[in-house]
C-alpha positions as a Markdown table, in Angstrom:
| # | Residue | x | y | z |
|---|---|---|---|---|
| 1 | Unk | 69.6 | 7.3 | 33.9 |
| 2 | Unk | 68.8 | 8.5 | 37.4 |
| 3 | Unk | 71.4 | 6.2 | 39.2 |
| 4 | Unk | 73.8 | 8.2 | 36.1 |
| 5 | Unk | 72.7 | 11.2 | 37.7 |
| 6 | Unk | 73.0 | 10.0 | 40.8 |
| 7 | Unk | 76.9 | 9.5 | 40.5 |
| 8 | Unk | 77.1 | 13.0 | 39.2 |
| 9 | Unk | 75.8 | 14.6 | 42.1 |
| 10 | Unk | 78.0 | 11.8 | 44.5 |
| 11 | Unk | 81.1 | 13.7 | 42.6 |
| 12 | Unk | 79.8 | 17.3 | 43.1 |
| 13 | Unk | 79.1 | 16.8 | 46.7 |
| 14 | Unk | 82.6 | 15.6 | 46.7 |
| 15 | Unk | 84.0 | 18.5 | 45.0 |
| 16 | Unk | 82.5 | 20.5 | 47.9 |
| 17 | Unk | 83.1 | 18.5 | 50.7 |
| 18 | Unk | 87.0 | 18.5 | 49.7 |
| 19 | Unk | 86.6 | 22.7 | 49.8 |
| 20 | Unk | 84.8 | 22.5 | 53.1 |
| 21 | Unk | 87.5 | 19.7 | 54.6 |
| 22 | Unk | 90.5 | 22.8 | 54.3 |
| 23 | Unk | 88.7 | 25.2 | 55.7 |
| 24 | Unk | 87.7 | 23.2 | 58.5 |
| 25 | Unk | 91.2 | 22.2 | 58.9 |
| 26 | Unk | 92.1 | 25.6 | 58.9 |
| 27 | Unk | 89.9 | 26.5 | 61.2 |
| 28 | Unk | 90.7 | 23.7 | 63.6 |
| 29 | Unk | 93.9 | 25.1 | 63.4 |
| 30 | Unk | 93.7 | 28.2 | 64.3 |
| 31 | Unk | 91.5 | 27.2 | 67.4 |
| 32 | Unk | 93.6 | 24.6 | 68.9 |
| 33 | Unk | 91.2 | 22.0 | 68.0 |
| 34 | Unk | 90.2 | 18.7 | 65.6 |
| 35 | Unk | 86.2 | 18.3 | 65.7 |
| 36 | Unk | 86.0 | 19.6 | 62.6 |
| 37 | Unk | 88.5 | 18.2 | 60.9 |
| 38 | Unk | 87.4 | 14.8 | 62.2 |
| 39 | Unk | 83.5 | 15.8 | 61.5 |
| 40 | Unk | 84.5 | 16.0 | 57.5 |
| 41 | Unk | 87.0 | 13.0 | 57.7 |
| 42 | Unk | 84.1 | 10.9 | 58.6 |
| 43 | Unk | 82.0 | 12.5 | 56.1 |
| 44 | Unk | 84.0 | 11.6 | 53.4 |
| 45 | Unk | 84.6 | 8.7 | 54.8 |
| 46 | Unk | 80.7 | 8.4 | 54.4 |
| 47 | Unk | 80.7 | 9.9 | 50.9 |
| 48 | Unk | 83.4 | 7.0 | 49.4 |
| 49 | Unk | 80.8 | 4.5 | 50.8 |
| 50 | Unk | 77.9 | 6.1 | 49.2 |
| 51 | Unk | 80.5 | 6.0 | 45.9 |
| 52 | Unk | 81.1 | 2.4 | 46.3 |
| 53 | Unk | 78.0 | 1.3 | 47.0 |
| 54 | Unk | 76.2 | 3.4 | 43.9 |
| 55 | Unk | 79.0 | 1.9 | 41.8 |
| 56 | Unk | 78.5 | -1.8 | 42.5 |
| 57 | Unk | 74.4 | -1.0 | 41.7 |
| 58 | Unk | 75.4 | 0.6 | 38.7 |
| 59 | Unk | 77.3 | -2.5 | 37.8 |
| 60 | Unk | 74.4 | -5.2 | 39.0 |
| 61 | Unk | 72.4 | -3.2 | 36.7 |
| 62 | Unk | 74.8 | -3.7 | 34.0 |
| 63 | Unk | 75.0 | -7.7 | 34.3 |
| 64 | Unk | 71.1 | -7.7 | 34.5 |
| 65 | Unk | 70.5 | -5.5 | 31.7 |
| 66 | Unk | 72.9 | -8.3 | 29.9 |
| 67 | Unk | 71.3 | -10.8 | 31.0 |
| 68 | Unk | 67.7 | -9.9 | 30.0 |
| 69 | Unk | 69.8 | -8.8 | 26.4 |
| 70 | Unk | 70.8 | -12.3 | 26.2 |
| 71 | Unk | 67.4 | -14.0 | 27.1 |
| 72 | Unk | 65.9 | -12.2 | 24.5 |
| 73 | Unk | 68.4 | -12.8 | 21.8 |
| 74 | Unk | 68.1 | -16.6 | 22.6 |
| 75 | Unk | 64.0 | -16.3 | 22.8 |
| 76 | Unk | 63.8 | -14.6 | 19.8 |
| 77 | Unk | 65.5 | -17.3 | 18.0 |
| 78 | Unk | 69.2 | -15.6 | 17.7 |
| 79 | Unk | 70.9 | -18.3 | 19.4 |
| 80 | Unk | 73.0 | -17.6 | 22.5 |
| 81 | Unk | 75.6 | -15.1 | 22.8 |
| 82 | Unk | 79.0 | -15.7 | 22.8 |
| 83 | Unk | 81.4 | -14.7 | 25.6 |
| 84 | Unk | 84.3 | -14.2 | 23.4 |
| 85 | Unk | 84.7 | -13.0 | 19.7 |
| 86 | Unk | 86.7 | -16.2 | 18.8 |
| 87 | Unk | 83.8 | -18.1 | 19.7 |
| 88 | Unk | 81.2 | -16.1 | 18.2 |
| 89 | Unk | 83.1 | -16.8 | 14.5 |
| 90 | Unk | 83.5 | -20.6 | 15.1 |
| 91 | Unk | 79.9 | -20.3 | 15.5 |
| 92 | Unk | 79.3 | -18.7 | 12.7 |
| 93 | Unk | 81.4 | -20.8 | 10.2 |
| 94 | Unk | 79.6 | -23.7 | 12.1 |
| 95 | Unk | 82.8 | -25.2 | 13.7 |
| 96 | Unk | 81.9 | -25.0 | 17.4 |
């Protein structure tokens, strides 16, 4: 649930660092200059990191949380799960 939250507040600082990105652009403009333009381009250069980074942990957590699901199935005496639906009803009917 936190890393959930997490990814929410990745998008709202994202939201806000795209408003801040054209005013510093339009500032840099009217001052003859590009540090601030270049400060938030490495920002959100930053930010898509962070993004990519939280959403590769989100999906570890999701293969693990599988995982455990499965080990439990099988220790609890449900058999092993099935990567595909076809293979789920052969096992079922007892042909595979």
């Amino acid at each position: 649930m936190a890393l959930l939250r997490f990814e929410k507040q990745i998008a709202g600082l994202a939201a806000t660092l795209a408003a801040g990105a054209v005013v510093a652009k339009g500032v840099d403009g009217k001052l003859h200059a590009s540090n601030g333009g270049e400060a938030f381009a490495q920002m959100q250069s930053a930010l898509v990191n962070l993004a990519d980074v939280t959403a590769k942990a989100h999906e570890m957590m999701s293969v693990q949380a599988m995982q455990a699901g499965a080990q439990l199935l099988e220790a609890a005496g449900g058999g092993r799960p099935k990567p595909a639906a076809s293979e789920a009803v052969r096992s079922i009917l007892g042909i595979g």
